[in-house]
C-alpha positions as CSV (number, residue, x, y, z in Angstrom):
1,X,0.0,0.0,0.0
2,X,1.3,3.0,-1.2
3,X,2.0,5.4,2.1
4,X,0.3,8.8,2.6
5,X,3.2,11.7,3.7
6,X,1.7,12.7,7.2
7,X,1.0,16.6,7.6
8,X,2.6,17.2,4.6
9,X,5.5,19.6,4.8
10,X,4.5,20.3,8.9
11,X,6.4,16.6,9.3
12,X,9.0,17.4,6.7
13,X,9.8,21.0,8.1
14,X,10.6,19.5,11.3
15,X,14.0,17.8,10.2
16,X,14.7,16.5,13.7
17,X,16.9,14.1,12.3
18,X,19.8,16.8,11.3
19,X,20.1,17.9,15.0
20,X,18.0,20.9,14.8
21,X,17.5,23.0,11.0
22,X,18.0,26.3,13.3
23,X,15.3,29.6,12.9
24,X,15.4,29.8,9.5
25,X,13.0,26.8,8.8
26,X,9.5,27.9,7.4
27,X,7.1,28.3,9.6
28,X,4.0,25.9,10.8
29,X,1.3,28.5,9.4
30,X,3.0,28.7,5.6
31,X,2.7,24.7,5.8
32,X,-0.6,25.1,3.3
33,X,2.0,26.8,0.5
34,X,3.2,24.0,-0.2
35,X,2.5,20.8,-2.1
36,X,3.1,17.1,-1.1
37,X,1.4,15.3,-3.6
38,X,4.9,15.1,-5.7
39,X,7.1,14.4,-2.7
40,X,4.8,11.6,-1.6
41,X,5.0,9.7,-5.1
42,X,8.6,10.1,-5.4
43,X,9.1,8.8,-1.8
44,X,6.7,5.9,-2.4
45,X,8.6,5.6,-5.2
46,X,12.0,5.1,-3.4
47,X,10.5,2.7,-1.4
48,X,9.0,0.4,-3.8
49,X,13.1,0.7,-5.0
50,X,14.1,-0.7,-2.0
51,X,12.4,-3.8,-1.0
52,X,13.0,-5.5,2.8
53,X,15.0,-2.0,3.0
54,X,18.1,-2.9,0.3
55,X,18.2,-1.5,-3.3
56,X,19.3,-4.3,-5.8
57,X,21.3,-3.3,-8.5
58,X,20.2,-5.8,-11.0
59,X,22.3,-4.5,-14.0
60,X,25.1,-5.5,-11.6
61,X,23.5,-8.4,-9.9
62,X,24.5,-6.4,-6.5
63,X,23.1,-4.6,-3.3
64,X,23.5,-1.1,-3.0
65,X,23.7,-0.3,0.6
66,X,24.7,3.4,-0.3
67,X,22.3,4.7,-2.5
68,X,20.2,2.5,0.2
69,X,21.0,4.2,3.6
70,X,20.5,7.7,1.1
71,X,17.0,6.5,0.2
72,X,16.6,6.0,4.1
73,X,17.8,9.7,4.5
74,X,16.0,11.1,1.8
75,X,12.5,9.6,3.3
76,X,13.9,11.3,7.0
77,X,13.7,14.6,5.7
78,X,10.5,14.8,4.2
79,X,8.9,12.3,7.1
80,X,6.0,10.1,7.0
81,X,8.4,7.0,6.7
82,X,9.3,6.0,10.1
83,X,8.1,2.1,9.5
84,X,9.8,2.2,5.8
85,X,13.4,4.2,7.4
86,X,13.4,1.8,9.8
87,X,12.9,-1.2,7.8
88,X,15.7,0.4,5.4
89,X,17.9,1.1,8.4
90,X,17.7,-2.5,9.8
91,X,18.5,-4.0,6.4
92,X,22.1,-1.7,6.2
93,X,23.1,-1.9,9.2
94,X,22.6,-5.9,9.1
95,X,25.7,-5.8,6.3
96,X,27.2,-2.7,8.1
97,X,30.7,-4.4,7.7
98,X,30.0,-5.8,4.1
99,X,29.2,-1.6,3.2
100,X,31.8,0.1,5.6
101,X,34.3,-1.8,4.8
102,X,34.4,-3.4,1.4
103,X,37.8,-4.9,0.6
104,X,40.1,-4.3,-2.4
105,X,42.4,-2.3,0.0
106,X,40.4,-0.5,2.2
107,X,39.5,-1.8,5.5
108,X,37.2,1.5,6.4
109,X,35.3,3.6,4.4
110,X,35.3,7.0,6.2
111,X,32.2,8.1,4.0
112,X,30.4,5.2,3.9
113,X,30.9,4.7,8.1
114,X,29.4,8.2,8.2
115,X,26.3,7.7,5.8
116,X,25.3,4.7,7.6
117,X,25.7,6.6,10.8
118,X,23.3,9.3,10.0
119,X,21.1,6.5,8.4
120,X,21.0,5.0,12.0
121,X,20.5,8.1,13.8
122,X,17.3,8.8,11.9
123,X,15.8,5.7,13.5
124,X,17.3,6.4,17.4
125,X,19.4,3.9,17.4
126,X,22.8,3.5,19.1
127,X,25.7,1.9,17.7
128,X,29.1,3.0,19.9
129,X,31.2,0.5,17.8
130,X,30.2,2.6,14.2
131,X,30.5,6.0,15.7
132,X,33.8,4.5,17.6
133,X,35.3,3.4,13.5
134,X,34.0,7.0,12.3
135,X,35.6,8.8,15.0
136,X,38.8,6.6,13.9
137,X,38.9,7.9,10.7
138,X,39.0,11.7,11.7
139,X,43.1,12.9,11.6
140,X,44.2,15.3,14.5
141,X,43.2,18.1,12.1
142,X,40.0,17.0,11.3
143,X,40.4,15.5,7.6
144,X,38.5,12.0,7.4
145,X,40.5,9.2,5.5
146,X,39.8,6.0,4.7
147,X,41.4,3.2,6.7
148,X,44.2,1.1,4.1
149,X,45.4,-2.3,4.1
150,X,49.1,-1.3,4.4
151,X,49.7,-4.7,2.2
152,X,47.9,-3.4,-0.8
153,X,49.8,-1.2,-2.8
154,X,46.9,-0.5,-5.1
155,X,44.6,0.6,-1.7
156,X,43.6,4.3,-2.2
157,X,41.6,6.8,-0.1
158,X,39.0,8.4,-1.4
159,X,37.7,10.3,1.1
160,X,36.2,13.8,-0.1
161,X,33.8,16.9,0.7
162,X,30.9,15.1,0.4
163,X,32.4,12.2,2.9
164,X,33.7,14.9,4.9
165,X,29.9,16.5,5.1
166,X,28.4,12.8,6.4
167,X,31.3,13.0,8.9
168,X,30.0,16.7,10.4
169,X,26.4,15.3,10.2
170,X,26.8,12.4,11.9
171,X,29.1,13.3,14.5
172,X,28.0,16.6,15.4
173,X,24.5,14.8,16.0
174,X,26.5,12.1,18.6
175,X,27.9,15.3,20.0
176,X,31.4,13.8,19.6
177,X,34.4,15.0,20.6
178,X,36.0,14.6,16.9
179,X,32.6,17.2,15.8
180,X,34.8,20.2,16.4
181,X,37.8,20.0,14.5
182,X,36.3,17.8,11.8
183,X,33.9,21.1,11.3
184,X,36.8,23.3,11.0
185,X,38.9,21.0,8.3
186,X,34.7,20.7,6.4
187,X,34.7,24.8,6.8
188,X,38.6,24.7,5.1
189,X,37.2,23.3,1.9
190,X,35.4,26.1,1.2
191,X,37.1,28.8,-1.4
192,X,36.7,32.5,-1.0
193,X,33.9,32.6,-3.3
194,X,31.7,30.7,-1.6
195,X,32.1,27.2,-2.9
196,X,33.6,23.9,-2.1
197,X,35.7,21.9,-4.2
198,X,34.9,18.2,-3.9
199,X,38.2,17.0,-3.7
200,X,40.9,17.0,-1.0
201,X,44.5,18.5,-1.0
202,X,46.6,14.9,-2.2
203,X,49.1,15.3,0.4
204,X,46.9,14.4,3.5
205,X,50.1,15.7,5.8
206,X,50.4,19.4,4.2
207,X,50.6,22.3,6.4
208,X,47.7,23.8,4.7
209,X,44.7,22.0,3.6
210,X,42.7,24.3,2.6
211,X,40.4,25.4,-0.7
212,X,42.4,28.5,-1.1
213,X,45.6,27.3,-0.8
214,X,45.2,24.9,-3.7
215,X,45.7,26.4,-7.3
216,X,44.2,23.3,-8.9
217,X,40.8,24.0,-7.0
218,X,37.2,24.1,-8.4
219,X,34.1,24.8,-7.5
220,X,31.0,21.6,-7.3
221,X,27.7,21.9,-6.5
222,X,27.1,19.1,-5.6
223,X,30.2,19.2,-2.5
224,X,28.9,22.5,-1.7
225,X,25.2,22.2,-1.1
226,X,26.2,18.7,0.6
227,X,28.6,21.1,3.3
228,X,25.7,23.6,3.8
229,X,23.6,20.6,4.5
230,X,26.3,19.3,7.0
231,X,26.8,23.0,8.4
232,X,23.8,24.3,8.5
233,X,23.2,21.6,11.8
234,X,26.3,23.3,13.7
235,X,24.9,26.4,14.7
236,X,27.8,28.1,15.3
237,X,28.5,31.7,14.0
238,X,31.7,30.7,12.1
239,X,29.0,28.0,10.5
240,X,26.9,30.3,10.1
241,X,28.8,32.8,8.0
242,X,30.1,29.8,5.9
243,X,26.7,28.6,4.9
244,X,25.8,32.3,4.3
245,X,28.8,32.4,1.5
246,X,28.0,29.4,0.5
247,X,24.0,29.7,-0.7
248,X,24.8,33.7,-2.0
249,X,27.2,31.3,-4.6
250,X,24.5,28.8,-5.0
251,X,22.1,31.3,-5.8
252,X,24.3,33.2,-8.6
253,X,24.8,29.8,-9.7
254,X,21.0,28.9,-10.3
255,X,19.2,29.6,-13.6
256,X,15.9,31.6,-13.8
257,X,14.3,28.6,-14.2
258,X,15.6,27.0,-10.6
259,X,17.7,24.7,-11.8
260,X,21.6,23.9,-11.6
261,X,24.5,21.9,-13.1
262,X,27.0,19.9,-12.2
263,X,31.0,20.8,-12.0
264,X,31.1,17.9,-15.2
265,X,28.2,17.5,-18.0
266,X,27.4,21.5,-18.4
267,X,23.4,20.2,-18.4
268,X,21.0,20.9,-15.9
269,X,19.9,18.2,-14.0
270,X,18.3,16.9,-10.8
271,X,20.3,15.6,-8.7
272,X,22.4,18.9,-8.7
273,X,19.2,21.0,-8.8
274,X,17.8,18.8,-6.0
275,X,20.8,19.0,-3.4
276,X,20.8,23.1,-3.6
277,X,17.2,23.1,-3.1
278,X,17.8,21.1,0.1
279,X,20.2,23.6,1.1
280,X,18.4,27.0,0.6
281,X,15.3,25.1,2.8
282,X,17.6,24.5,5.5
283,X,19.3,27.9,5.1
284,X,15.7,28.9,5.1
285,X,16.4,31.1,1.8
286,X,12.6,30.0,0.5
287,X,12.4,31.3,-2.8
288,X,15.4,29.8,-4.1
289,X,13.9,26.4,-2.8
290,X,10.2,26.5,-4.5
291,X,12.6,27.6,-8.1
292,X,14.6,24.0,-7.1
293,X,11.7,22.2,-6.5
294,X,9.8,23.2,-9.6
295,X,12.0,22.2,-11.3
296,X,12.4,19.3,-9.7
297,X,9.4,18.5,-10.3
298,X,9.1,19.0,-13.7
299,X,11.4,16.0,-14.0
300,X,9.7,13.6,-12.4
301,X,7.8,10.9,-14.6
302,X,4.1,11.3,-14.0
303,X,2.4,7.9,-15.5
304,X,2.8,4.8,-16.0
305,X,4.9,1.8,-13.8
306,X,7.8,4.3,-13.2
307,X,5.7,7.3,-11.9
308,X,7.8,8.7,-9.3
309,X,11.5,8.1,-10.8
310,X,12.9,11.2,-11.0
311,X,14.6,11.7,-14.4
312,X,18.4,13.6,-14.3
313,X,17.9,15.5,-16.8
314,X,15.4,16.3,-20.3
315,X,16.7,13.5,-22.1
316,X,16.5,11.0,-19.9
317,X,12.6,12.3,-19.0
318,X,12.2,11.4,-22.4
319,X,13.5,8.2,-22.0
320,X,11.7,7.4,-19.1
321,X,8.1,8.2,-20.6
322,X,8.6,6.8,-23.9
323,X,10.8,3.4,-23.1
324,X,10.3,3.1,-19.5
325,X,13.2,2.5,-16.8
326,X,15.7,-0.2,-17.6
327,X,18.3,-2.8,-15.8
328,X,20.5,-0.2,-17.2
329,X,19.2,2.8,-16.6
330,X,17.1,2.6,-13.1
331,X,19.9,3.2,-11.0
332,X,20.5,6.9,-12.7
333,X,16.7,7.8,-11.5
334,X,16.8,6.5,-8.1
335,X,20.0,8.6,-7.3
336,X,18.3,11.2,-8.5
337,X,15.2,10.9,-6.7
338,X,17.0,10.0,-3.3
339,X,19.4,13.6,-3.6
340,X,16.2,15.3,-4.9
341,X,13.1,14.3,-2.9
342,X,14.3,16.6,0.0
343,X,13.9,19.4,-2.1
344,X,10.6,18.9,-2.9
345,X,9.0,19.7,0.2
346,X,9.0,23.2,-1.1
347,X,7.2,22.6,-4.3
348,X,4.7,25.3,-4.2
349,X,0.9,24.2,-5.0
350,X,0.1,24.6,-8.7
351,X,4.1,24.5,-9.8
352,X,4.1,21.7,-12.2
353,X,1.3,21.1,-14.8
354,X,2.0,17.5,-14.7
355,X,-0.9,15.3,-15.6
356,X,-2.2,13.1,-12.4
357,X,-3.2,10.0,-15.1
C-alpha cells in the first residue's frame, strides 16, 4: 500500500533528524503553500526501490547499501516514513561491515561509516562500535581518510567533501568529541567565493589543507550544497557565516528557471538541482527552494509503472516516458530521486502542470 506523507510539509519541516535546521525553517502557518502530492509519489517511489529496505542493482547483480541508507535519508527529511526508514535502516546496518568496509584495500570507508551513521541516527538507534570506526577515521586536524590495508599497494583513499559533510552530520549529532575540528577541516574546503571543491589536498600531511591554498581548486555543486547541509546543523557563527557564503554562490549559480548543473556534464539536472534546493530550505532562503523544487518536479515521470523516478535531466525524462526505466538505466533515476526528494517539500501548489493519469 502506497504510504500517505503525514501533515505534509509540517512533518518534513521539522527535520529532527539533522540535530536541529535552526530559525530559518518555514514556519508551521506557511505549511498550506506547499505541495506534497509530488514528494509523496517520489518517496513511495523510493521505497518500492528498495524492498525488505536494500536496493538491488540488477544491471550488476549487487546490493546497494549506499544509495540505500541515502534512500533511508532522503524519506527522513521529508517524514512520514518512520516504518519504511526503519525497515531500510535494519537492512544496512545488518551488512554494516559488508558496506563500511568493502575490501580491495580499504578496510574503512570513512564516508560510507558516516552515511550509515546518519542513516542509523534517523531511526534512534545507538551503535558506539560505528560512531567509535568514524571517529577513527578523523586525523588530529579534522580531515577524514579512509582506513588502508598497508599490504595493498593499489589501496587508495578516497575520502572527499561530500564524505567529509556525512562525517559533520553524523558526529555533530553524537555530540562527539572529533565534531569540532572535523567542522573546522569541512569549513577549510570552502574557497573565497563561496564554494567547495569536492576533492581534498593529495598530500593528507600538508601544512595547509585548505580550498584557497590549492591552485588546482574548483568549484561543485554538488560538495557545496552537501557542506551547507552538513553545516547548517552546527549552529555556530563561524558556520553560520560559511553557509551564508556558500547559498549567495549557489544562488548566482542557479538559472531563472531553478535549476543547476554539475562541475562535469554542463546540463541541468536533478540531482544537482535537488541537493541546492535542500540547502536554501535548510538555510531557510525560500524562494530559491520552491525555483529548485519546480524544477524538480518538472522531472519527475508522472504515469505509467515508473511514476515517481525522477529523471536527471530532459533527455532521460524522455526516455523514461517513452521506453520506461531499464536494468540499465534505473539506477541513474533513483540517485536522483533519493538527492532530490528533500527538495521537494517546497514545491509550491500549482508548480508543475504534470498530468495526475
Amino acid at each position: 500500500m502506497k504510504k500517505t506523507v503525514l501533515g505534509g510539509i509540517a512533518a518534513a519541516l521539522a527535520l529532527t533528524s539533522l540535530a536541529g535546521c535552526g530559525d530559518e525553517a518555514v514556519e508551521e502557518g506557511e505549511k498550506s503553500t506547499y505541495d506534497a502530492n509530488v514528494s509523496t509519489s517520489v518517496g513511495d517511489w523510493l521505497v518500492d526501490q528498495a524492498p525488505k529496505g536494500v536496493v538491488h542493482n540488477a544491471q550488476y547483480g549487487t546490493d546497494d547499501f549506499g544509495l540505500s541508507a541515502e534512500i533511508g535519508i532522503a524519506l527522513a527529511e521529508i517524514g512520514g516514513y518512520d516504518e519504511e526508514i526503519a525497515t531500510i535502516a535494519e537492512a544496512v546496518m545488518k551488512h554494516k561491515k559488508e558496506y563500511t568496509s568493502p575490501g580491495f584495500g580499504t578496510i574503512t570507508s570513512a564516508g560510507a561509516t558516516a552515511k550509515a551513521l546518519v542513516l542509523q541516527q534517523n531511526v534512534d538507534a545507538s551503535d558506539p562500535g560505528l560512531l567509535k570506526q568514524l571517529e577513527d577515521t578523523v586525523a588530529e586536524n579534522g580531515r577524514i581518510a579512509d582506513v588502508l590495508d598497508p599490504e595493498n599497494k593499489k589501496a587508495a583513499d578516497y575520502s572527499n567533501t561530500i564524505g567529509q559533510s556525512y562525517a559533520v552530520w553524523a558526529l555533530t549529532n553524537a555530540e562527539s568529541e572529533e565534531a569540532a575540528a572535523a567542522t573546522e577541516f569541512l569549513a577549510g574546503q570552502q574557497c573565497e567565493e563561496g564554494w567547495f571543491r569536492v576533492t581534498f589536498t593529495p598530500d593528507a600531511a600538508a601544512a595547509d589543507q585548505t580550498c584557497d591554498a590549492d591552485p588546482k581548486a574548483a568549484p561543485d555543486a554538488d560538495a557545496t550544497a552537501y557542506a551547507l547541509i552538513a553545516l547548517s546543523a552546527v549552529g555556530t557563527p563561524e558556520t553560520k557565516k560559511a553557509v551564508d557564503a556558500g547559498i549567495e554562490w549557489l544562488k548566482e549559480s542557479q538559472a531563472k528557471d531553478g535549476s543547476l548543473k554539475s562541475a562535469t556534464g554542463n546540463v541541468p539536472n536533478s540531482n544537482t538541482t535537488g541537493l541546492a534546493g535542500w540547502a536554501f530550505g535548510r538555510a531557510g532562503e525560500t524562494e530559491a527552494a520552491e525555483k529548485a523544487a519546480s524544477w524538480v518536479a518538472e522531472h519527475v515521470v508522472a504515469c505509467g509503472d515508473d511514476a515517481g523516478a525522477v529523471a536527471y535531466d530532459d533527455a532521460a525524462l524522455t526516455e523514461a516516458e517513452d521506453k520506461g526505466l531499464t536494468k540499465e538505466t534505473e539506477g541513474m533515476y533513483r540517485l536522483a530521486a533519493a538527492q532530490a526528494l528533500p527538495s521537494l517539500v517546497y514545491l509550491p501548489k500549482d508548480a508543475t502542470e504534470k498530468s495526475s493519469c
